[in-house]
C-alpha angles and dihedrals in degrees: 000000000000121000126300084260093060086044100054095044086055092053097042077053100055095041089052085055098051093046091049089048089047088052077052106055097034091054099044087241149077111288129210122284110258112259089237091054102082094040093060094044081053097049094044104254094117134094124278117204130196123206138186134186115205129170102269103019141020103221115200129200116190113207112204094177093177099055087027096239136149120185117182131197139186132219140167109259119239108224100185091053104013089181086059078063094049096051081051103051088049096056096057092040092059093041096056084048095050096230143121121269082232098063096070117092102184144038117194108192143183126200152189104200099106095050092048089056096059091039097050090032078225085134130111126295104253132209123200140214124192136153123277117283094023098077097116090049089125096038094047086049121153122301096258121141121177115220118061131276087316094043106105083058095073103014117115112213103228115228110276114253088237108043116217095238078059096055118093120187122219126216102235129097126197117200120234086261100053099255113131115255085177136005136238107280093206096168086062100033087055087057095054098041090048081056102044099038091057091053095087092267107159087193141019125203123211107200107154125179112273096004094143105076086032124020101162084116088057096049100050090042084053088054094046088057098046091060102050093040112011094170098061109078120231129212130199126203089214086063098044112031108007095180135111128265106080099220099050088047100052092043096046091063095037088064085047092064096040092057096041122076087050088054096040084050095043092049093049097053091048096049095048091048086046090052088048094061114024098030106221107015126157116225119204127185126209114237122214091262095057111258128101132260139203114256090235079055089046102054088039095056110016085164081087092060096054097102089021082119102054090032092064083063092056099044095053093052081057091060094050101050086053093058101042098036104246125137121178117038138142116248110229105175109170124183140167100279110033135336128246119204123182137165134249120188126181087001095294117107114243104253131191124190100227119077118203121192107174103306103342116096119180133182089249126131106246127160110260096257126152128203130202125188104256129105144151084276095041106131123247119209140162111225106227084218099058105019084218117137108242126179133199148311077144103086129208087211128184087312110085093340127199117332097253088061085075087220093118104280111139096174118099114240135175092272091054077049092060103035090056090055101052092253101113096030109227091224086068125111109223106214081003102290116034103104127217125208121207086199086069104032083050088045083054108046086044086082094054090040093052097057083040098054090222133121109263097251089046082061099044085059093047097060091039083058096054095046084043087055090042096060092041084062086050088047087045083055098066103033119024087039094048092053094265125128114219087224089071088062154069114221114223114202121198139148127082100290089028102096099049093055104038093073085067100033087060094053094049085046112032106233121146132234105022092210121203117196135214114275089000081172093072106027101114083064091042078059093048089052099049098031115107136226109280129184125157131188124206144173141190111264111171117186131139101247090246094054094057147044151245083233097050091051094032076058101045087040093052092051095048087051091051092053091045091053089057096071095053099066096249119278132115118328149176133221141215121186109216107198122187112217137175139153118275105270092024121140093197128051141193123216120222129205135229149165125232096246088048090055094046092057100038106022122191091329085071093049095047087047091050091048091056094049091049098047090057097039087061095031109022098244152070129197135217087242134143109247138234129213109214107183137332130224128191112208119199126193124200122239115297117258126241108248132191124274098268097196126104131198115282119249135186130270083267118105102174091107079058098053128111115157114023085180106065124119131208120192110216130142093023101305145060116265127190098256114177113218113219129197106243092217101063086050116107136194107282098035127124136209117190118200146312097033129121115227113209140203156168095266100014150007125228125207126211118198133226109286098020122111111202110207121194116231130215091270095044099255108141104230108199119211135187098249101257095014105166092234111224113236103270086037110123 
């Protein structure tokens, strides 16, 4: 309950906020913010709101931490303006609280801005310095081609970010200690930059040899540049990836600065349009590994925000499996456009420290997550060549949608599929009030059914068995070929188009319990509202393990944790070492994590034994080889956050009370069930649903198949079971 104290500051709140609502109403216009408003958002009473865009819908959570409230909305998504989605989705989140927009403190939010820009090539036009002889660095790469032994045959090599008749050399050179070989000509490298910078360039990128260890030439390069054109902004490889490996590096900013002027703009705006209307909010952006930046860190390094959608989805499974005591799941989260699966182990997310959007690949943290083209609006089709069903990757997005939306979509995609089979009842309201119609999502699997000779529901199962394989090949990705087994693990489906589909991903994979969360439909924002600010800092060290010492990389570590910690604003927090290893002689190396306390008490010896073991976990073997450390990175995470009691009362095995239509039928294995359909908010924690049955709610519906019984667990997530699985010991 808090003290009376506590008591008494929420209620002077409330009643300055009525007051203020009541001068607003009276005078036709906004009124002043209340005097005790900006004290409680200070003192962290406020509301905190999470918000992701995804490609079909912007789903919103409202944390309200003092009263212990969530509320929770769903919008479509607006993908020429996604912040005109997001102002949307607001307003009717507020609306449906009953509060004012004011009221909120913080926005979390997780985007897809970044990673739209490399995938449409809609970013800035970049310009490049580097030093001279290294002008060609993009166009040399690596010799990577996608695509399998043949691929180079076919493969189109796509523009580089930065153009070679953009990139300038300067004549300077750094040594790989750091010493200076040449100087910095400035007198030449002016004249360069006064002719590239008048060439229409919106960004320039610094990334020098050997700047790392030493990047004086960069900085003064950044400066030059700053005089002649202050409104471009410039970014240096020293600032956003100082680590060895000169490709990586330079492509990695240059990314930066092609991403850059579209998320600083987008940020701004937002954060203008947020300020309009809520006074001093924070606004907070996910990054790509799952923690939250600042929005000046987001605009300065916008690399970190290429995977922050598909991210949100991750954190908030984390959440989840705290509450509900789970470790070690596997992450399912399915929307209209594509799905995203990812591993947790131990209760920690898999990470990897390279990002790859198309063909794009940067050196940026990012939560080991990998996406497949097939969603609840993924296109089915039927090649006249072939006469074998297909569906997706093509997407019938937010505009016009699936059939069954009745906005003008006619191809039949896996949420017609669904409809047609009873899955998804047509009587059901997606986000609460958009309407779906089974005349139009059967008038639309018909044209797959004809060519296929097949009944139309026949067909409909047909195309919700492919995607279902599909995203068992995404699930095998990041846990068969990881050295997991499925069987270790519980699958959690969210998203909007997630719980229709886990029942039958767990089967295909079996992993035990398919859990299904409360509100899946939103829980990428649920992750963007409980994650924590997050920053690292890292450098190359490279050093063979017996010429050096726990005390010289305790030290280094020490200094790159107290950098890390600057940019959170001071505060609790908590750290990772991050610590790059390979075998002497190695070309690849794995990074191993450990806390502080961990590499006190087992030094480098500890970090040399888990890299073996991880080395033969993902290749079978490890070898009797000296080792050698890489870099090091220390990762600091900002205090946790207070969250609601996520508990409800405890009811028996019986679901009547939860009941809403006894008559409903489902088609699966070849034939129509009975299948009830029950309101997921009368359920309560205890109860049990055996299958078929369909569960709704207010942002998705979960289906639970013939001979499945779902059970609901103290904190409301449905846990779906084989009927007489033999449950392992540590199974819930």
């Amino acid at each position: 309950m808090g003290s009376t104290e506590d008591l008494i500051r929420r209620y002077e709140d409330r009643l300055a906020a009525f007051e203020a609502r009541l001068k607003q109403l009276e005078s036709g216009g906004p009124a002043p913010a209340p005097a005790a408003a900006p004290a409680a958002r200070q003192s962290g009473r406020g509301l905190r709101l999470g918000v992701d865009v995804g490609g079909t819908f912007t789903d919103l959570l409202l944390l309200d931490p003092a009263r212990g409230r969530t509320f929770t909305a769903k919008v479509p998504s607006t993908p020429d303006d996604s912040s005109r989605g997001v102002l949307n989705g607001i307003e009717k989140i507020c609306g449906t609280a009953g509060i004012d927009p004011a009221d909120i403190s913080e926005v979390m939010h997780g985007t897809t801005v970044a990673t739209n820009t490399v995938l449409t090539s809609s970013g800035a036009l970049v310009g490049l310095v580097t030093t001279k002889g290294y002008r060609d660095t993009l166009q040399i790469a690596r010799s990577y081609v996608p695509g399998g032994l043949g691929g180079w045959v076919i493969w189109n090599k796509s523009p580089n970010l930065a153009p070679l008749e953009l990139t300038v050399e300067a004549h300077e050179r750094m040594a790989a200690d750091g010493s200076v070989v040449e100087p910095l000509d400035e007198r030449q490298v002016r004249g360069e930059l006064e002719r590239l910078l008048s060439s229409g360039i919106e960004a320039l990128t610094v990334a020098l040899f050997n700047s790392y260890v030493n990047d004086a030439h960069e900085r003064r390069i950044a400066e030059i540049a700053r005089e002649i054109a202050p409104d471009i902004p410039v970014s240096t490889s020293a600032s956003v990836m100082p680590e060895m490996y000169e490709y990586e590096r330079t492509e990695t900013t240059v990314v930066n600065s092609y991403v850059r002027p579209v998320v600083s703009k987008y940020v701004r705006n937002l954060e203008g349009e947020l300020s309009s209307r809520m006074g001093d909010v924070n606004l907070q952006i996910l990054r790509s590994d799952g923690g939250l930046s600042t929005a000046k860190g987001a605009m300065d390094q916008p690399v970190n925000l290429l995977m922050s959608g598909p991210a949100g989805g991750v954190a908030g499974a984390l959440w989840i499996a705290q509450q509900a005591k789970f470790a070690n799941l596997l992450t399912f989260d399915m929307g209209g456009t594509s799905t995203d699966v990812a591993l947790i182990e131990k209760g920690v997310a898999r990470t990897r420290r390279e990002t790859r959007v198309g063909d794009v690949t940067v050196r940026a943290p990012s939560i080991d997550v990998r996406t497949v083209g097939a969603g609840g609006g993924s296109i089915a089709y039927v090649p006249e060549l072939t006469k074998a069903l297909r569906v997706g990757p093509q997407s019938a997005g937010a505009a016009p949608g699936p059939a069954a939306y009745m906005k003008g979509g006619e191809a039949p995609t896996v949420t017609d599929a669904n409809v047609v089979l009873g899955y998804l009842p047509s009587g059901a309201k997606l986000g609460g009030d958009m309407e779906i119609s089974r005349d139009l999502a059967v008038k639309a699997v018909q044209t797959i059914a004809e060519p296929l000779g097949k009944s139309v529901e026949d067909a409909a199962e047909g195309i919700v068995a492919i995607v279902n394989e599909n995203m068992c090949g995404a699930l095998r990705l990041v846990s068969v070929e990881q050295g997991y087994d499925p069987r270790d693990f519980a699958l959690i489906g969210f998203g909007g188009a997630g719980p229709l589909h886990a029942n039958a991903l767990a089967r295909l994979v079996g992993a035990w319990p398919a859990i299904v969360p409360p509100g899946p439909g939103v829980l990428c924002a649920y992750g963007d509202a409980t994650t924590r600010l997050r920053d690292e800092a890292s450098q190359t060290f490279v050093r063979h393990v017996a010429d050096t010492s726990d005390d010289e990389v305790r030290t280094s570590l020490d200094a790159l944790e107290a950098e890390a910690s600057r940019g959170l604003g001071g505060g609790e927090t908590e750290t990772l070492y991050q610590i790059d290893i390979r075998y002497r002689g190695q070309g690849m190396k794995l990074t191993v994590d450990m806390t502080p306390e961990d590499f006190r008490r087992e030094g480098l010896a500890g970090v040399a034994a888990r890299f073996d073991a991880e080395h033969e976990q993902l290749f079978t073997f490890a070898l009797d080889a000296p080792h050698e450390l890489v870099g090091l990175r220390a990762v600091v995470q900002g205090a946790r956050r207070d969250f609601i009691d996520t508990e409800g009362a405890a009811g028996g095995k019986s679901t009547m009370a939860a009941r809403i239509d006894k008559s409903h039928r489902i088609y699966a294995g070849g034939q129509w069930h009975n299948a009830p359909i029950y309101d997921r908010g009368k359920l309560a924690p205890g109860n049990e649903i055996a299958g078929p049955a369909v569960v709704t709610e207010m942002d998705s519906t979960t289906l639970i198949l013939p001979d499945h019984v779902a059970e609901v667990d103290r904190v409301g997530n449905l846990l779906i079971w084989p009927k007489g699985h033999e449950r392992r010991k540590g199974d819930r």
